[in-house]
N, C-alpha and C positions, 0 to 999 in steps of 0.2 A: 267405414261401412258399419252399421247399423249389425250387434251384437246377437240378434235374430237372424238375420240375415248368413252371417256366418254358421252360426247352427243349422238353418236349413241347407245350407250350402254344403255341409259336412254328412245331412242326411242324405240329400240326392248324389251326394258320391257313392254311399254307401249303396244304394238302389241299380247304380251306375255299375258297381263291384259285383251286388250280384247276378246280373243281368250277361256282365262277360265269366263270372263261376262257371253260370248254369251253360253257357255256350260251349264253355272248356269243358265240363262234363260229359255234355253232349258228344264232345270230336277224343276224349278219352274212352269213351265209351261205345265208339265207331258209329255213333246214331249220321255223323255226317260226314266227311271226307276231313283225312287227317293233314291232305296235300296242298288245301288251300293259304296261299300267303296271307291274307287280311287276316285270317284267325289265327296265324302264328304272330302275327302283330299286336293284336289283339288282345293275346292270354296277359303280358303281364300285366295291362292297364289295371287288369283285377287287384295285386299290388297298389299298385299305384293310388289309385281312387280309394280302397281300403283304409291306409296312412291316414286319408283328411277325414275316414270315418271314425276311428279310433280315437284319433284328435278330440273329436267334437265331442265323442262318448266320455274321453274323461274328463276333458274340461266340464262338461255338464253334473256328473256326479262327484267331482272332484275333492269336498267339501266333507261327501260323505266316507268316501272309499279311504280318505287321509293314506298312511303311508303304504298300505298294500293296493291299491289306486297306482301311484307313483311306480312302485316296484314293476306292476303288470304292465300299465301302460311302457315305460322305458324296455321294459324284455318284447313287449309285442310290436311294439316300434321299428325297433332292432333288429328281429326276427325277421320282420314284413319286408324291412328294406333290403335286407340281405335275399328275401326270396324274390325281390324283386330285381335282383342283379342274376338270380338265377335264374328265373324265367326268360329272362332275355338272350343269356347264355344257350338255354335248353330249344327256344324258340328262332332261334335270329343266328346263333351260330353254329351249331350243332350239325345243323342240316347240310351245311356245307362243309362240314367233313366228314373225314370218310372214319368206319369204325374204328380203326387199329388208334387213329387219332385221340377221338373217344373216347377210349378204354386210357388210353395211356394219360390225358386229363384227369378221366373220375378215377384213376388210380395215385396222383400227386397230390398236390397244394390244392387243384380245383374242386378236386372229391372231398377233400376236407372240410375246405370253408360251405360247400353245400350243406353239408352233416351239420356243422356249427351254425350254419342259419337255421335250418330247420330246426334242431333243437332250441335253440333262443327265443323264436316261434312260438314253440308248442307251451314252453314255459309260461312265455306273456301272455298265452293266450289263456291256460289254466288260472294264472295269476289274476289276468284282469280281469276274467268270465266270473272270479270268486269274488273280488270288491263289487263289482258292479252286481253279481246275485245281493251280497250284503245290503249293498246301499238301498237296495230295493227298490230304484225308479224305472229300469226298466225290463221288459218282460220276461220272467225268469226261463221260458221256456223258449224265446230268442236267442238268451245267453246262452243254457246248455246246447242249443242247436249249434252253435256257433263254436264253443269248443269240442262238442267231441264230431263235429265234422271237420276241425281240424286237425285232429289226431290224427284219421290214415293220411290226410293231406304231405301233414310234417314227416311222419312217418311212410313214404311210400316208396323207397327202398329196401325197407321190415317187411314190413306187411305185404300180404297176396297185390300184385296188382289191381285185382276185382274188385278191391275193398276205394281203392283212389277217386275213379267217378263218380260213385255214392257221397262219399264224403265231401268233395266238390258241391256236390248237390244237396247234400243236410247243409253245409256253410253258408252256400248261398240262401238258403231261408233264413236261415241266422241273421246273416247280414242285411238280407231285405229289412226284416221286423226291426229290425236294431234301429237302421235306417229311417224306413218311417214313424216309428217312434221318434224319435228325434225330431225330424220335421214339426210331427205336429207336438211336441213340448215345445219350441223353441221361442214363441213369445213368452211363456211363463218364466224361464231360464234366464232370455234376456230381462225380464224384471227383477228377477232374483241377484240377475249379477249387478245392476244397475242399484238395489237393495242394498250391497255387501260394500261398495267404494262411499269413500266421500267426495260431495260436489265441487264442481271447480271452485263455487265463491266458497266452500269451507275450507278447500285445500289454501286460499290464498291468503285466509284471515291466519291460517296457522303460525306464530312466529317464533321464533328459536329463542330458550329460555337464557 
């Protein structure tokens, strides 16, 4: 598959992310019924679709961000996929128990590894939000959108409940712009990367000394 192709591929998830943010915001924030099943299916795709946005974000400035790049991206990676085992938890099983249940999870082993994703989270997210402001390619006011709307995200156990749906909703802007930025970078990217390798007949003239 065509090296472009992947980069846009990697924006319209991202587009895809925040399209189900702003939905979850919406049903956090009671704008629509909290009882409906598809939108508790729904929420984590936001996860989900995220993952191949962040991909495509660092591969793309990957060059410039060098090891604080790596660092962020790996903790927001990390983070993402861990809240993506929570949202499934909070959305898909949750409901089918009853409180006492509940309380007695988020008081073990399950309460914990939630705290330790979220924080992992918020790190890669500050980490990678900082490479990617450095590198300077893409909009730096997507990037702050994108981390401090995750801040009450990761944080919304701390923090007032009221502060969760807003933050949902500054993310998903974040990740829009992130998103379509990407998209429309993605032929110059794939030249760049196509720039940076040597060609197959160079690779095969190379012979071992």
């Amino acid at each position: 598959m065509p090296t472009h192709t992947l980069y846009r591929l990697a924006g319209w998830a991202g587009a895809i992310s925040a399209a189900i943010l702003i939905l979850n915001s919406a049903r956090r924030g009671a704008l629509i019924p909290d009882d409906l099943a598809f939108t508790h299916a729904l929420a984590p795709l936001a996860e989900a679709f995220g993952l191949l946005l962040i991909t495509g974000l660092y591969l793309a400035d990957r060059r410039r961000s060098g090891t604080l790049g790596v660092v962020g991206y790996t903790l927001n990676f990390l983070g993402m996929a861990g809240l993506l085992g929570v949202e499934y938890i909070l959305n898909l099983v949750f409901p089918e128990l009853t409180k006492a249940q509940i309380a007695t999870l988020l008081g073990g082993l399950t309460g914990a590894m939630f705290k330790a994703s979220s924080i992992v989270f918020l790190l890669g997210a500050v980490i990678l939000g900082a490479a990617m402001w450095q590198a300077g390619q893409a909009p730096r006011v997507a990037v702050a959108a994108y981390v401090l709307g995750a801040t009450p995200v990761a944080l919304r156990g701390v923090l007032p409940a009221a502060t969760f749906p807003p933050g949902l909703l500054v993310m998903a802007v974040g990740v829009a712009c992130l998103g379509i930025t990407l998209i429309r970078r993605a032929p110059r990217l794939a030249l760049q990367d196509a720039a940076g390798r040597p060609s197959a007949g160079a690779a095969r003239n190379v012979r071992p000394a």
